[in-house]
C-alpha positions in Angstrom: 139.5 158.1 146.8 135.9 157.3 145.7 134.9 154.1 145.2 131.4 153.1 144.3 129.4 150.0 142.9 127.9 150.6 139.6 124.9 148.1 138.2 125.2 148.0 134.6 121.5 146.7 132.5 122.1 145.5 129.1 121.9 142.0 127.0 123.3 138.9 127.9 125.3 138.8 124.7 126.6 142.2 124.9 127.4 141.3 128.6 129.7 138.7 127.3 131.3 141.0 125.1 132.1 143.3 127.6 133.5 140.5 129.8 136.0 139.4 127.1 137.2 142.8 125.8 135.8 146.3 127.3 132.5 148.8 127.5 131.7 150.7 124.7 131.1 154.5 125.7 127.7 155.5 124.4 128.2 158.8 122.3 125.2 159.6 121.5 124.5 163.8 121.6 121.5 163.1 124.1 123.0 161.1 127.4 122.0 162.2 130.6 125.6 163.0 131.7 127.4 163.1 128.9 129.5 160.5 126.7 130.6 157.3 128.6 130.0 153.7 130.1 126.8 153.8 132.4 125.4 152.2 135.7 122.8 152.7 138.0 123.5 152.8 141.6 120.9 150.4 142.3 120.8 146.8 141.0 117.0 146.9 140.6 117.5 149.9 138.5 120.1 148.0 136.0 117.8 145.1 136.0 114.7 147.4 135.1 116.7 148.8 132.2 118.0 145.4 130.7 114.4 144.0 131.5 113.0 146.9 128.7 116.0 146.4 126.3 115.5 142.7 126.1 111.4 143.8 125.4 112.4 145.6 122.5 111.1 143.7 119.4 114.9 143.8 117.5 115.9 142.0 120.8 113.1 139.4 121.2 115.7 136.9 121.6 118.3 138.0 123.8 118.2 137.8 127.7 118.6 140.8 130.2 122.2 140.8 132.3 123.2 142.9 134.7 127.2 143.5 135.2 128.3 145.1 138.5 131.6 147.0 138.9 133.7 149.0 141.1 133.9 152.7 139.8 137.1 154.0 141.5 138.7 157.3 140.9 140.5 159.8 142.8 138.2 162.7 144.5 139.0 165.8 142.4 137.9 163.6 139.4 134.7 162.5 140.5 132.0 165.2 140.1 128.7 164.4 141.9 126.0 167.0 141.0 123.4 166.0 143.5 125.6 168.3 145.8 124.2 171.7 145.4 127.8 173.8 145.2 128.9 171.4 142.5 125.8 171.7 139.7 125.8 175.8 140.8 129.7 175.9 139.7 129.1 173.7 136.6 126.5 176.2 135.7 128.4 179.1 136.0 131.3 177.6 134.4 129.3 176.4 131.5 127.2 179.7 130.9 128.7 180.7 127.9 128.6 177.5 126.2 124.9 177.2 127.3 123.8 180.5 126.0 125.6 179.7 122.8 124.0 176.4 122.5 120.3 178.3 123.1 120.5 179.9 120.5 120.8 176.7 118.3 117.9 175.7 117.2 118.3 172.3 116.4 119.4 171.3 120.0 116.9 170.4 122.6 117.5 170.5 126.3 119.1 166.8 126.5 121.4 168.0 124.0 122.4 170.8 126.0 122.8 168.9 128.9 125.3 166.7 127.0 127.1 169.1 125.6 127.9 170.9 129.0 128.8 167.7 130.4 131.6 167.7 128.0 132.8 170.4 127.8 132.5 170.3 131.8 134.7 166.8 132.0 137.4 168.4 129.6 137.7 171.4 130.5 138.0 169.9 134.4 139.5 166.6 134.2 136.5 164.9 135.5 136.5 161.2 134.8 133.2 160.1 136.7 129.7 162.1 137.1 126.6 161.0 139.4 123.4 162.5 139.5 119.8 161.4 141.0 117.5 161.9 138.2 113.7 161.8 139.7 111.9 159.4 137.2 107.9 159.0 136.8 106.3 155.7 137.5 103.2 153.8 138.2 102.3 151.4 141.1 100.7 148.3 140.6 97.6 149.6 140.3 98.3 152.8 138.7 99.2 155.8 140.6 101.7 157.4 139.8 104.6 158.9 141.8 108.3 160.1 141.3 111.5 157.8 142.1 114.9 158.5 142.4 117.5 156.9 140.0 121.2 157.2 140.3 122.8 157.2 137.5 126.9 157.1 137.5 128.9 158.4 134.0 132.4 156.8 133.4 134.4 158.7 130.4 137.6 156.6 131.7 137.9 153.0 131.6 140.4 152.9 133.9 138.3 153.7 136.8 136.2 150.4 136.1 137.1 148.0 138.0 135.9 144.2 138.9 133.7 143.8 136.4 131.2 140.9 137.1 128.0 139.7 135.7 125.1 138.9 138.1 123.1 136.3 138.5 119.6 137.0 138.4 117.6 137.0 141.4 116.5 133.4 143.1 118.8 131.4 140.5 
């Protein structure tokens, strides 16, 4: 059984939606690990992304929230690609779809990546991906170096569990 707590950024209004009904999967042909709910593996991560989606000028009046939940599923449906063996095998076994989806010249390498996420979670079963994405940033005074940002895919609801809103830091 793997069972992980998931940081979740978004709005305080869509937060309370979520509270009183369910996530929306995002669908969109250009997520990281395909279609699904996401959350960070780090609250300061979640906080980061509600913190720029509350920046946004459309969203000048709405407050960042951060929910946290439990992600639980049973092992052979969680797929973690940070472990080498498991991104070689979803390579291999996503070649063909790959090669096709080259060739197409109106999909870019996010789309691809989508697409064999997909095709990966159907054709497998898998309800839950992680992956460490490095990320670029700046300190305080400019230089830049690389971070490390987990982010965790949920294509079944069922595996969310607990859902909870935070409160912010020092309130």
């Amino acid at each position: 059984m793997v069972n992980i707590k998931g940081f979740h950024g978004t709005l305080d209004g869509k937060a309370d939606k979520i509270l009183s009904s369910k996530f929306i999967h995002s669908t969109k042909n250009r997520e990281w690990l395909g279609f699904g709910v996401y959350f960070f593996g780090k609250r300061k991560d979640a906080e980061r992304w509600a913190k720029l989606e509350s920046d946004k000028p459309q969203n000048q009046w709405s407050l960042p929230a951060v929910l946290s939940a439990d992600i639980i599923t049973e092992n052979e449906f969680f797929y973690d690609l940070d472990i080498l063996v498991n991104m070689k095998r979803m390579v291999e076994k996503t070649r063909k779809l790959l090669e096709g989806l080259e060739g197409n010249l109106d999909m870019n390498e996010a789309e691809m990546r989508c697409a064999a996420c997909n095709f990966f979670a159907e054709l497998y079963g898998i309800k839950v991906f992680a992956y460490t994405f490095p990320s670029m940033a700046q300190n305080a005074i400019g230089f830049p170096y690389t971070r490390k940002q987990r982010q965790i895919c949920v294509n079944d609801d069922n595996c969310i569990k607990n859902v909870q809103k935070i409160k912010e830091r020092g309130s």
